[in-house]
C-alpha positions, 0 to 999 in steps of 0.5 A: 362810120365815125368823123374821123373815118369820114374826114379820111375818106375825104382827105383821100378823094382830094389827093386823087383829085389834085393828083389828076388835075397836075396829069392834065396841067403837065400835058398842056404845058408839054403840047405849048412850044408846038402851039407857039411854034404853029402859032409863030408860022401861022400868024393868022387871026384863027390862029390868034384867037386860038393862041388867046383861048389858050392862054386863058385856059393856061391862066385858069389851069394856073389858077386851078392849080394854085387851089389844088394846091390850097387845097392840098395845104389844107388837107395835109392841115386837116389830115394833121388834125385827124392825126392828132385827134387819132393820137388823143382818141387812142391814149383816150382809149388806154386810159379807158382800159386801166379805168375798166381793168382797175374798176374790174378790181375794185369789183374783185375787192368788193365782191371779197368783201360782200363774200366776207360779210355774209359769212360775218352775218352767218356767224353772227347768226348762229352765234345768235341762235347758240345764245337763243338756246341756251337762254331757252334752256336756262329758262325751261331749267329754272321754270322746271326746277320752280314747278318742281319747288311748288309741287313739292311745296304744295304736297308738304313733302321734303323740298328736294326729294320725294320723301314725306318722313322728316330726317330730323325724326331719327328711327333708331338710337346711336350705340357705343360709348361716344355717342351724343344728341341725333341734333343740335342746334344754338343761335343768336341775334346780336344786332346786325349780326344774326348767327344760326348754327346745327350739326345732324348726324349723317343719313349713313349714321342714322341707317347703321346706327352709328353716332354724330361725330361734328360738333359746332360753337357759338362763343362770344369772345369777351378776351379780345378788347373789341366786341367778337364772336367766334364761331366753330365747326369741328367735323370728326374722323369717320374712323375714330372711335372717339371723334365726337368726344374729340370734336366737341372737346376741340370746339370748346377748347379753342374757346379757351386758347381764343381767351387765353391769347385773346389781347394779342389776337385782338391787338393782331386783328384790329389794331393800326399796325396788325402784324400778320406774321405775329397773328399766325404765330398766335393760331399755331399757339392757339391750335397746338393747345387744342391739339394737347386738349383733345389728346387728353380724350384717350390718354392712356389708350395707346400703345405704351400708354400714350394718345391715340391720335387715330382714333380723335382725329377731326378737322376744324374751322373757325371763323372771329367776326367783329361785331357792331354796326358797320358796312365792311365787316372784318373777319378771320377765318382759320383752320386744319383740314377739308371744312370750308367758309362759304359766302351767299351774295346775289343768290350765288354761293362760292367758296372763300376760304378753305383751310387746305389749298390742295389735296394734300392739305385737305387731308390735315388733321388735328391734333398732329397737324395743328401747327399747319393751321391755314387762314385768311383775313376777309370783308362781308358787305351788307346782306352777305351770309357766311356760313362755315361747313363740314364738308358734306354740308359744304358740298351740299351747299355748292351744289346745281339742285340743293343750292339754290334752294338753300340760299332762296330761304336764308338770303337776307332773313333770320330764320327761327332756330326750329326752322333753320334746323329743319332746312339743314335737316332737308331730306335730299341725297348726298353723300350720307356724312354728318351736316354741321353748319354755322350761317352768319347774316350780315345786315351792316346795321342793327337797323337793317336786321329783319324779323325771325319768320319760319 
C-alpha cells in the first residue's frame, strides 16, 4: 500500500480513539454530583481518599483530554496534508495521461512518417534498378553493335550489311537521254575549312536501270567581298524526265545568281548593319533566276510550247560559309523543298536547318515555288562538321545503326576523296533513293586541320 493509504489508515484509528476516550470522560463527569453528594454526606477519610483519587483521575482525564484533542488538531492537519497531496497526486496524474495521450501521437506520426520512408526508399530503389537496366541495355547495345562493327571489319565486308560487292561498282549502264556519271565526287581543303562532296545513284535506280537524278556544287564565290564557299545539293524528282539535267543546270545556276547578287548578299551577311529583310529578298531574286534557268532545260516541250515544269522538278539547298580562321563560323543556309543541314557535334548528329518546317512546305519544289525559299543564319565551333543532304542521305545519317557509324569516320578527320565516296557508297539498306552529300569540317584554325587518312 502507498503512504497516502497508510496515513488514512492512521488518521482514522486516531478519530475512533479519541471518539472513545470522550465516551469514558462524559460518563465520569455525569457520575461527579452523586459522588460529591455521597462525599458531602459522608465526611469520612475513605471517603476523602477517594474523593482525592478521583480528582486526580479527573485531572489526568483532563489532561488526556486536552492530548486528544492535540491529537485531534494534528490529525485533521495531517489528513489537510494528504488531502492536499491527493489533490496534487490526482492532477500529477491528469498530466501523466495528456503526456501518454500526446506521446501516443507522436507514435502515430512517427510511425506515418517511417511508413512514408520505407516507400521513398522502395522507390527509390526501383527507380535505381530502372536505371541499372537501362544502362545495362545501353552497354549490351554499344558492345553488340562494336562486335559487330569489328566483325565486319575483319572479314573486309560492307561495315553495316552482309554484302561483300561494293555499290559503288554499278552492274548495269543507266538508259535514256538524261542520263549522267553512276558517282561524282569533288573536294577541297581550303585551311580550316575542309569540304567533301558526292552523289551516287540510288540501289532502286541501279537495280532498274535508271539514271542518277542529284546533283552537287563545290564553288568558291569570289562575288561577295569576303572569302566564301558555296555549297549545293540539288535532288531531282523521281518522276521527272529531266531532273538530273534539271538538278545539275539548278546547282550551277545558283553559282551564277550568287555572283550576279554577290556585293548585296555579302553586304547582307556580313556587314555591321546586315539587313534580313533585304538578305531574304536577295534569295527570292537568286532562286527565281535559277527557276527561269532550268525552264530553259524543256523549253518547248509543254503543252503549247511552254515549260514542262513536271518533268525538271528538283529541291534544292544551299549553304554560304565565310572562310578564314576563326572560332565561331558564320553561315547561311537556304533552300525550297525536303533536303536538310545537318550538323556532327559530340558524335551526335541533328537537324539544324531544313528548308520546309512542315509537310506542306517539304513538298516545294523548283521552279514554281522558287519565290517560298526558306533560310537560316547559324554559327559552327571548332570540330563541328555540317553536312548538307538529299533526303535519303539525310535520313540515313539520322538513323540509330548507320549514324553512328558515319559520324565515327568523319568526326574530326578529312578523309581522301576516293574514301569519302566509298563510305557514302556504304552497302546498308535504305530507301533505295540517290545519296548526295556535301560534308564541311570546321578545325576554326588553318592550324588545327589534320592530315587526309583513308
Amino acid at each position: 500500500m502507498t503512504t497516502t493509504t497508510w496515513l488514512i489508515i492512521l488518521l482514522v484509528l486516531s478519530v475512533v480513539a479519541n471518539v472513545a476516550l470522550t465516551a469514558q470522560l462524559t460518563a465520569r463527569r455525569r457520575s461527579r454530583p452523586a459522588l460529591l453528594r455521597a462525599t458531602t454526606a459522608t465526611d469520612s477519610p475513605q471517603t476523602l481518599r477517594e474523593l482525592e483519587s478521583t480528582r486526580l483521575e479527573l485531572d489526568q482525564a483532563r489532561r488526556a483530554a486536552d492530548h486528544a484533542a492535540g491529537l485531534v488538531q494534528g490529525r485533521d492537519l495531517e489528513l489537510g496534508r494528504v488531502r492536499g497531496l491527493l489533490a496534487q497526486a490526482q492532477a500529477q496524474a491528469a498530466d501523466a495521461a495528456a503526456a501518454v495521450e500526446e506521446a501516443l501521437g507522436l507514435r502515430k506520426e512517427r510511425e506515418e512518417l517511417l511508413a512514408r520512408l520505407r516507400e521513398l526508399e522502395e522507390e527509390v530503389r526501383r527507380r535505381s534498378r530502372e536505371r541499372d537496366d537501362a544502362q545495362t541495355q545501353a552497354l549490351a547495345r554499344i558492345h553488340e553493335l562494336e562486335r559487330r562493327l569489328a566483325d565486319a571489319e575483319d572479314r573486309a565486308e560492307g561495315p553495316l550489311g552482309p554484302e561483300p560487292v561494293s555499290p559503288a561498282i554499278p552492274r548495269q549502264l543507266p538508259v535514256g537521254r538524261d542520263t549522267t556519271a553512276d558517282s561524282s565526287v569533288d573536294g577541297a581543303d581550303l585551311g580550316p575549312v575542309v569540304v567533301r562532296a558526292a552523289s551516287a545513284r540510288g540501289d532502286r535506280a541501279r537495280h532498274d536501270g535508271e539514271h542518277r537524278r542529284d546533283a552537287v556544287l563545290l564553288r568558291f564565290a569570289e562575288e561577295i567581298p569576303a572569302p566564301t564557299l558555296l555549297s549545293a545539293v540539288a535532288a531531282g524528282s523521281p518522276r521527272g524526265r529531266w531532273s538530273q539535267s534539271a538538278a545539275d543546270r539548278a546547282c550551277r545556276s545558283l553559282a551564277t545568281q550568287v555572283g550576279r547578287y554577290g556585293e548585296g548578299l555579302g553586304r547582307a551577311l556580313y556587314g555591321p548593319d546586315g539587313d534580313d529583310g533585304a538578305l531574304g529578298a536577295l534569295l527570292r531574286t537568286a532562286l527565281q533566276g535559277v527557276a527561269h534557268s532550268m525552264r530553259l532545260v524543256t523549253r518547248g516541250e509543254g503543252p503549247g510550247g511552254e515549260a514542262d515544269d513536271a518533268a525538271i522538278e528538283v529541291a534544292l539547298t544551299g549553304l554560304l560559309t565565310r572562310l578564314g580562321d576563326g572560332r565561331e563560323r558564320e553561315h547561311l543556309a537556304f533552300g525550297v523543298g525536303d533536303g536538310a543541314l545537318l550538323r556532327l557535334r559530340d558524335g551526335e548528329w541533328s537537324a539544324v536547318f531544313t528548308p520546309g518546317d512542315s509537310a506542306p512546305h517539304r513538298t516545294l519544289r523548283l521552279p514554281a515555288d522558287a519565290a517560298r525559299v526558306g533560310w537560316e543564319r547559324l554559327t559552327t565551333l571548332p570540330g563541328d562538321v555540317l553536312a548538307v543532304c538529299s533526303p535519303p542521305m539525310a535520313e540515313l545519317l539520322l538513323r540509330d545503326d548507320a549514324g553512328p557509324w558515319f559520324a565515327a569516320r568523319w568526326a574530326g578527320r578529312q578523309p581522301y576523296l576516293t574514301s569519302f565516296l566509298s563510305e557514302v557508297n556504304v552497302p546498308v539498306r535504305s530507301t533505295g533513293g540517290d545519296r548526295s552529300v556535301v560534308c564541311l569540317w570546321d578545325f576554326g584554325d588553318a592550324r588545327e586541320a589534320r592530315s587526309a587518312t583513308p
